[in-house]
C-alpha positions in Angstrom: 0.0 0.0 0.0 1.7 3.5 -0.8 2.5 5.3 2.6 0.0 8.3 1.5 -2.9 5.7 1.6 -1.3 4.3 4.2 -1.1 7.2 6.5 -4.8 8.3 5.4 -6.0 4.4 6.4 -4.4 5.1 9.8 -5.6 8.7 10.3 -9.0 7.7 9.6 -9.0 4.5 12.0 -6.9 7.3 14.7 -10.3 9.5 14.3 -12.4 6.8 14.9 -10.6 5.3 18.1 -11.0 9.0 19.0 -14.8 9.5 18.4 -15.8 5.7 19.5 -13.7 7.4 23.3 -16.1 10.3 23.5 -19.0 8.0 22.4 -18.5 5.3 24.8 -17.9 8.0 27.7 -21.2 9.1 26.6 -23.0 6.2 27.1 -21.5 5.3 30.3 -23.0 8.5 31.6 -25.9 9.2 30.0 -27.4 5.8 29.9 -25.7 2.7 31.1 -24.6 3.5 34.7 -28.0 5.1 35.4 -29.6 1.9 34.1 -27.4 -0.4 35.9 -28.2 2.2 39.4 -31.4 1.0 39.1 -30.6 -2.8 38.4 -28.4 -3.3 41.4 -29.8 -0.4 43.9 -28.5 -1.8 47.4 -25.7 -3.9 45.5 -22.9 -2.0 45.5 -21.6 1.5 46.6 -22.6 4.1 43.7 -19.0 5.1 42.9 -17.9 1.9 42.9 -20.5 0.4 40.1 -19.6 2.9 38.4 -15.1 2.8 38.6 -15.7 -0.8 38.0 -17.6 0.0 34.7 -15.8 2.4 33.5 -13.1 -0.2 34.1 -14.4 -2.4 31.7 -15.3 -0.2 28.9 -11.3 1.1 29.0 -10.5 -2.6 28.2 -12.7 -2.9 25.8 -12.0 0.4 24.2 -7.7 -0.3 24.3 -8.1 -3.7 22.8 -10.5 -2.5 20.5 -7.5 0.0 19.7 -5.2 -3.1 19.4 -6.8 -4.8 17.9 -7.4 -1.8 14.8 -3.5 -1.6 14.7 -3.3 1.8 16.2 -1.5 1.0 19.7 0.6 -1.6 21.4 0.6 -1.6 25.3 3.7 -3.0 27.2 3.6 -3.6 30.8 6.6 -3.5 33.1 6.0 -4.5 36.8 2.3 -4.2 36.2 2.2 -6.9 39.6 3.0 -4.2 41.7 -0.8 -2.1 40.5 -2.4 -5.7 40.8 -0.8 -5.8 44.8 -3.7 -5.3 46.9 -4.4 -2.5 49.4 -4.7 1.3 49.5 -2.1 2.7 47.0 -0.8 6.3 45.8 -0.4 6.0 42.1 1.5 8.9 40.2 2.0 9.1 36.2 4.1 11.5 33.7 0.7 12.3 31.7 2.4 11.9 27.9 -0.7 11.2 25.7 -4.4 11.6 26.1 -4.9 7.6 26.8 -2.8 7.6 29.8 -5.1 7.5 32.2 -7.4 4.7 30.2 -4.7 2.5 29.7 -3.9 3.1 33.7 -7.4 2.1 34.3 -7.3 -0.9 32.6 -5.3 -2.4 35.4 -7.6 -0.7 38.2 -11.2 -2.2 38.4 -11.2 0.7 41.6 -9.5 3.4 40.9 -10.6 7.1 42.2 -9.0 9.7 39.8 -7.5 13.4 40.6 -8.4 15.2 37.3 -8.2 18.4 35.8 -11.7 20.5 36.1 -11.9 20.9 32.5 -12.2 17.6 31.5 -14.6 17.1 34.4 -16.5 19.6 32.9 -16.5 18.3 29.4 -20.1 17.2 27.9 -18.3 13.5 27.2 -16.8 12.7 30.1 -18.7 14.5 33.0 -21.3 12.3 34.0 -19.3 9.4 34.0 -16.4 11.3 35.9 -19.0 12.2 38.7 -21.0 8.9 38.8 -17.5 7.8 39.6 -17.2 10.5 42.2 -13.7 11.4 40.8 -12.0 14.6 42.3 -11.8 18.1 40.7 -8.2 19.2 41.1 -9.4 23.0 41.7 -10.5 22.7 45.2 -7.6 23.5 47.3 -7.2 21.6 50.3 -9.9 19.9 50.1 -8.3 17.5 47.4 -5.7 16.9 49.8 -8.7 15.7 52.7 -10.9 14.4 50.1 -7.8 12.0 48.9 -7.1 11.1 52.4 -11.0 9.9 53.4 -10.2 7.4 50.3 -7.4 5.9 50.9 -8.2 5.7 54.4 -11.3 3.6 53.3 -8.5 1.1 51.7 -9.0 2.8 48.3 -6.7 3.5 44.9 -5.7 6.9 44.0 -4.5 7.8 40.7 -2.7 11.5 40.1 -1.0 12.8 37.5 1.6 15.4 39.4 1.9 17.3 35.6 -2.0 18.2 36.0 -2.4 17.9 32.6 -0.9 16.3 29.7 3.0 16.9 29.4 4.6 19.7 26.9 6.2 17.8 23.9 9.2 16.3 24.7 9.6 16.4 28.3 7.3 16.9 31.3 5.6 19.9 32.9 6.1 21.4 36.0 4.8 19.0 38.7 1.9 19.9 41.3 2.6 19.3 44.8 -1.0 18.0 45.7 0.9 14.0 45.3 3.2 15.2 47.3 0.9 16.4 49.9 -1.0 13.6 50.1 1.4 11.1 50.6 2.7 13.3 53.9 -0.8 13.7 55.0 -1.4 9.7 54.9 2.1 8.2 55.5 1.8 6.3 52.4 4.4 6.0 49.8 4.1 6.9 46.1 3.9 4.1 43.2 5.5 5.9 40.4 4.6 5.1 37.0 6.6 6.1 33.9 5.0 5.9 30.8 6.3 6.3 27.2 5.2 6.6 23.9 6.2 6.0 20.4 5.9 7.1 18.0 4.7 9.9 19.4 0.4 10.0 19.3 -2.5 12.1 21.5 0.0 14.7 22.9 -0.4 18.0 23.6 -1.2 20.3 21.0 -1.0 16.9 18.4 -4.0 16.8 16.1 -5.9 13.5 16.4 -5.2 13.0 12.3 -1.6 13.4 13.1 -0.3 9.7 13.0 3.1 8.1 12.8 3.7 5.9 9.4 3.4 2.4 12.3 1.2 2.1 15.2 2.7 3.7 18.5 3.8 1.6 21.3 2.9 2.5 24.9 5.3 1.4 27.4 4.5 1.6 31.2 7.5 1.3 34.0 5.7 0.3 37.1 8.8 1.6 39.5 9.7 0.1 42.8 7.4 2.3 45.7 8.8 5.8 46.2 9.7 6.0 49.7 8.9 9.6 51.0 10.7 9.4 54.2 14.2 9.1 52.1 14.2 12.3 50.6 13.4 14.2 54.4 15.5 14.6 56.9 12.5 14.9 59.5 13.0 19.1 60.4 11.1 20.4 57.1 7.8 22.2 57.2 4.6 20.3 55.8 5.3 23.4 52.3 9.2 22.0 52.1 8.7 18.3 52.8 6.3 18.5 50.1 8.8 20.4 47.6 11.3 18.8 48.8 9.5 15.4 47.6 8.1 16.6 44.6 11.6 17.7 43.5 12.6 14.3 44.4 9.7 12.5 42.1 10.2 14.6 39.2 14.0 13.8 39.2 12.7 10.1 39.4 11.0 10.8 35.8 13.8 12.3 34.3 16.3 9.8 34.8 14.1 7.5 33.3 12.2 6.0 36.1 12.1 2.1 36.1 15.5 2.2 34.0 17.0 4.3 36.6 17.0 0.9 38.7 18.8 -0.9 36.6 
C-alpha cells in the first residue's frame, strides 16, 4: 500500500478510536450506569458500580484500539498495581490515553483530574458517577484523597496536572506530594512512554506516525517519601522537597533508573 494511503488508512482508524472514546464515555454517563443504578440499587456502593464500569469499557476500548493496529501496550512490573491495598499511584501524563490504559489495570481506581475535563459534555457524568475529584479545590483535594485511601482505596494522580509539553514533562503539582505526607503512604510511580509519538499535547488526532505507536509503562519500585526528608522540614518543604525528588525520578528515566 503506498505510505499516503497508508497514513490516510491510519488517520482515519486514529479518528475513529477518538470518536468511538467520546462515544462510549457518553454512554456510560448518560445511559448505562443510570440503568445499571437501578438494576443493582442496594448492591454495590454508587461510585464503585460505576469505577468498575468504567473499568471495563477502558479494556474494551484499548483492545479494541489493538486490535485496529493503532496501539501496542507494554507492561513493566504491572504486579505491583495488581498488589492489593490502599495505594498512591503517580504518572508522567504523555498522551491523552494515559489515564485509560492506567485504568485498565484498576477495576477501583478514584481519579485526581483536571476540572476541565470534568466539565466536558463527554466525560462529565461518567467522571462524577465515579465521584472522581476536581483538582481546583484546594485543600480539600488533599482531605478528600485522604478519606479514600483511608477507606483502603486506589488513588491515581497525575503530578503534571495535565498532559506533558512535547518532549519532556511539565512542571509538577505538589497535591501527590501532599498527600502522601498527609497519609504516610508511599508513592507508586509510574513512567509511561510513547512511540511514535500520538494524543499529545497540542498533536492533532489526524496526526499519526507511518506504524502504530507503542505504549510502554514502568511500574517503579514504591517511592519511599521518608528518604528524601530529613525529618526538620515544614509540611510546604517536605512537600517540595519530595516533589523535586519524584520529578528527578521521571527524568532519569524512572524504572530504568533501577537498573
Amino acid at each position: 500500500m503506498p505510505a499516503r494511503i497508508s497514513r490516510a488508512w491510519r488517520a482515519l482508524r486514529s479518528g475513529f478510536g477518538f470518536a468511538s472514546f467520546g462515544l462510549m464515555s457518553v454512554w456510560l454517563g448518560a445511559v448505562w450506569l443510570p440503568l445499571r443504578g437501578r438494576w443493582d440499587r442496594g448492591s454495590l456502593e454508587p461510585w464503585r458500580r460505576a469505577q468498575r464500569a468504567i473499568h471495563r469499557a477502558y479494556r474494551g476500548h484499548i483492545a479494541f484500539m489493538e486490535w485496529v493496529g493503532l496501539i501496542e501496550v507494554r507492561w513493566i512490573g504491572a504486579e505491583r498495581l495488581d498488589a492489593p491495598g490502599r495505594k498512591i499511584v503517580v504518572a508522567n501524563h504523555p498522551s491523552l490515553i494515559d489515564i485509560e490504559i492506567l485504568i485498565t489495570r484498576l477495576p477501583q481506581a478514584d481519579c485526581i483530574m483536571a476540572s476541565a475535563y470534568v466539565e466536558q459534555f463527554w466525560l462529565r457524568d461518567a467522571a462524577r458517577a465515579a465521584d472522581y475529584i476536581p483538582n481546583d479545590a484546594g485543600a480539600d483535594v488533599v482531605r478528600a484523597a485522604a478519606q479514600r485511601l483511608a477507606e483502603g482505596r486506589t488513588l491515581v494522580v497525575f503530578p503534571e496536572g495535565t498532559r506533558s509539553p512535547k518532549g519532556g514533562l511539565g512542571r509538577f503539582q505538589r497535591g501527590a506530594a501532599h498527600i502522601a505526607l498527609e497519609t504516610g503512604l508511599d508513592l507508586l510511580p509510574v513512567r509511561i512512554t510513547v512511540e511514535p509519538p500520538m494524543l499529545l499535547k497540542g498533536q492533532k488526532w489526524y496526526d499519526v506516525a507511518p506504524r502504530h505507536s507503542v505504549y510502554t509503562l514502568h511500574v517503579g519500585e514504591p517511592f519511599v517519601v521518608k528518604e528524601h526528608l530529613d525529618g526538620g522540614e515544614s509540611p510546604v518543604m517536605a512537600a517540595r522537597k519530595v516533589t523535586t525528588a519524584l520529578r528527578a525520578w521521571f527524568e532519569r528515566g524512572g524504572v530504568d533508573a533501577e537498573k
